[in-house]
C-alpha positions, 0 to 999 in steps of 0.5 A: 500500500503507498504510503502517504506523509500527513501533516500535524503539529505538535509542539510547544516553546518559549521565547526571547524577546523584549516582551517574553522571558523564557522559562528554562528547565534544570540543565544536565538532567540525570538519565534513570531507571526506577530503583525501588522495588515498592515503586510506580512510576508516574508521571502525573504531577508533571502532566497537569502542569504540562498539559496547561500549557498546552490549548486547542486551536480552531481557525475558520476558512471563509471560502468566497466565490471567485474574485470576478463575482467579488468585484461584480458584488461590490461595484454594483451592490456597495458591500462585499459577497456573501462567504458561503459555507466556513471551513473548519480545521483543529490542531494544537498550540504551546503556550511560551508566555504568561501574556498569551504568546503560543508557538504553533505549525504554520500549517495550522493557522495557514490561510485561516481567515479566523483563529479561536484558542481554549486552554484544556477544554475550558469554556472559554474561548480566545480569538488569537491574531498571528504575529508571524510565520515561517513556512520554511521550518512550520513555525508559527507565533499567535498571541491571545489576550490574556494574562497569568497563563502557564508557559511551558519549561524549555529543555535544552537540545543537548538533554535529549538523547535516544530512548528517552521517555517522552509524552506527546500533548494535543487534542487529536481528531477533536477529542479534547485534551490527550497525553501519549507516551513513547520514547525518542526513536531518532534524532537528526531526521532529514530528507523526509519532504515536509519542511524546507529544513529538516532536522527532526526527532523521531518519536513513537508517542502515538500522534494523530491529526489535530495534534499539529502544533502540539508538545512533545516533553520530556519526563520532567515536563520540559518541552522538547520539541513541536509536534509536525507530522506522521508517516501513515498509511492509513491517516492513523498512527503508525508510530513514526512522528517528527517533531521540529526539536526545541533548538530550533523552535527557540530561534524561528520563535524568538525571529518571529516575536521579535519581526514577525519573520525569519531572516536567514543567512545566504551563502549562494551554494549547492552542495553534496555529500562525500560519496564513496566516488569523491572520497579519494580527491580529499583527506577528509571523508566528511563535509559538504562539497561545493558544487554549484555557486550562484552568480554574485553570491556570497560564496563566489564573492568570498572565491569559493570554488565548484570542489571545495569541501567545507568542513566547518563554520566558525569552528562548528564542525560540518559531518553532512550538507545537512549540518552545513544548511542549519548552521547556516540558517542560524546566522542573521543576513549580515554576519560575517561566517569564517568557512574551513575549507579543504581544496585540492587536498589544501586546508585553507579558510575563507570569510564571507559576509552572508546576505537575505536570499532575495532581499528584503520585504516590500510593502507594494502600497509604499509604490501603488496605493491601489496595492495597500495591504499587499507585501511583496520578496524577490525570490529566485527570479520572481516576486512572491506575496509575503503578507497579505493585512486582513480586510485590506484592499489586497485581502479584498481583491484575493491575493494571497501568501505565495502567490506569485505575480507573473505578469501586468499587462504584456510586462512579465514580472521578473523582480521587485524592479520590473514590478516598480517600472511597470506599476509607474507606467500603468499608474493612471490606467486600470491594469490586469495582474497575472498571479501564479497560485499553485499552477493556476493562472489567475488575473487580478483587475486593478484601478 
């Protein structure tokens, strides 16, 4: 039977911030067996502290009808279409904050037009904005309001070891509140296809949908990670989940609260492993090989070369090209890197200043106010939606995050520049816009 990858959120953080102080749990746990023969282990006390950290998410997607019927509405009845019918979607949150801040699976909250939190089947019922984003590792950050909540504790990835005893927390399927125990069954998982980065722990605590965004702790209670997908090929448990592991939620967490985005360093460079035919052309046989440079990039102003073989970052030793792409990542656009190189059988060290892949963030309303709400990245040779403002003039017209914009008029659309000349040119005229969402072309009218 062909497998199938679905997606859930389990996890839970705490953040660094101006407005948030981390709670850290005790560092350099001991790791033990029970010694007593008149002994049951238990580990209710620390679940019901745990499990209120932990809150129920519901968001709603008002589906409209296509934009053209939008605009028809609205130009000749003076008010907007009527949605149809909502749809709903549950999954999990951790709160990180006793002011209501709650890390979450950007797959989530995607696309949500509307977000509710209950905290451990009260009756009460929050509405949460979102404060930010990040596709990329499926992170999100939403914020109630709300005071003296329950943050949870975070571990420390060097306290997590394979076999450790741990608990998964979320509602699956609905079912209220629900605590699962399994062990960690790996650790450093990649090249699974959910996420962009990839470096998760396995675990066999049972996961189910509505999980998503849900905590894995450890036996103290201590947060350990945030629950994000299954491999199943029933849509059930199967015993193999991922969890996005706390070091990395803590930095896309706190980039998150502190900018409401994640900007990451850029080298400019393919890599490969050290495969067996490459291995005798170095006298290292790990590493990443470089193997592709992109024009004017960090790495070919630095005189990088196709064949070098770094094998660490600033002292951080490289093993994979993995290893290589978080450490990366984990630098700001900016920062200077110093790159251990080995080239022609040489060890030799180059510096590089990393940049932001694509630049920065543009609001398009700053250019055309008919674009007000509408906020833009250059990416790899095309312009993406990064944000759209709720109930703005861009959220009205139908944009949305990751559409690209293809084309306006009979001008393609290849950078932010291009994007610039043309809305200049069509400033006082009315001007189709092409976008690209998921394969399909559609056309935007804009006056």
């Amino acid at each position: 039977m062909k497998k199938t990858l679905l997606v859930s959120i389990l996890l839970s953080s705490t953040l660094f911030s101006n407005s948030i102080t981390i709670k850290n749990a005790p560092s350099n746990p001991k790791h033990r067996l029970p010694s007593s023969q008149n002994e049951i282990l238990s580990f209710n006390s620390i679940l019901k502290e745990s499990i209120n950290s932990v809150v129920n998410i519901s968001t709603k997607k008002i589906n409209y009808q296509g934009n053209i019927n939008r605009r028809f509405f609205r130009e000749f009845f003076g008010r907007d279409l009527p949605p149809k019918k909502s749809a709903n979607s549950l999954g999990s949150g951790v709160i990180i904050s006793r002011d209501g801040y709650i890390v979450t699976n950007n797959h989530v909250i995607e696309g949500a037009d509307e977000i509710s939190v209950t905290i451990n089947n009260r009756d009460k019922e929050y509405i949460a904005k979102v404060i930010g984003k990040d596709k990329d590792s499926d992170l999100a950050v939403i914020k109630i309001e709300a005071n003296s909540l329950k943050p949870i504790k975070f571990s420390n990835i060097k306290d997590v070891k394979l076999g450790d005893v741990v608990f998964a927390i979320g509602d699956p399927f609905g079912v209220g509140q629900t605590v699962t125990q399994g062990i960690i069954s790996a650790m450093n998982k990649y090249g699974v296809g959910i996420n962009k980065y990839e470096n998760f722990i396995q675990t066999d605590a049972s996961i189910n949908p509505g999980n998503s965004g849900g905590a894995l702790i450890d036996s103290r209670g201590a947060l350990i990670g945030i629950n994000s997908a299954i491999i199943s090929s029933s849509g059930g448990n199967n015993g193999i989940g991922f969890t996005i592991p706390i070091d990395m939620v803590k930095s896309v967490v706190t980039k998150l609260v502190e900018k409401g985005r994640v900007d990451r360093g850029f080298m400019g460079v393919n890599i490969s492993k050290v495969t067996k035919e490459l291995q005798p052309l170095y006298n290292r046989k790990n590493g990443a090989v470089i193997i592709n440079i992109e024009n004017n990039s960090p790495a070919d102003k630095a005189g990088l070369k196709r064949g070098d073989l770094i094998y660490a970052v600033d002292n951080k030793s490289v093993k994979e090209p993995h290893e290589l792409q978080h450490i990366v990542m984990s630098y700001n656009p900016n920062e200077k890197i110093t790159l251990s190189i080995e080239r022609d059988k040489i060890e030799i060290t180059k510096e590089l200043r990393l940049s932001n892949r694509g630049g920065g963030e543009l609001a398009l309303g700053s250019i055309d106010r008919a674009f007000n709400g509408l906020y833009i990245r250059e990416q790899n040779g095309v312009v993406v939606v990064t944000k759209v403002d709720f109930n703005s003039q861009a959220y009205r017209d139908g944009f949305n995050i990751d559409d690209t914009i293809m084309q306006i008029e009979n001008r393609p659309i290849k950078s932010i520049k291009d994007l610039k000349e043309t809305l200049r040119y069509y400033s006082r005229r009315a001007k189709r816009v092409y976008i690209n969402r998921k394969g399909t072309i559609l056309v935007i009218v804009k006056r």
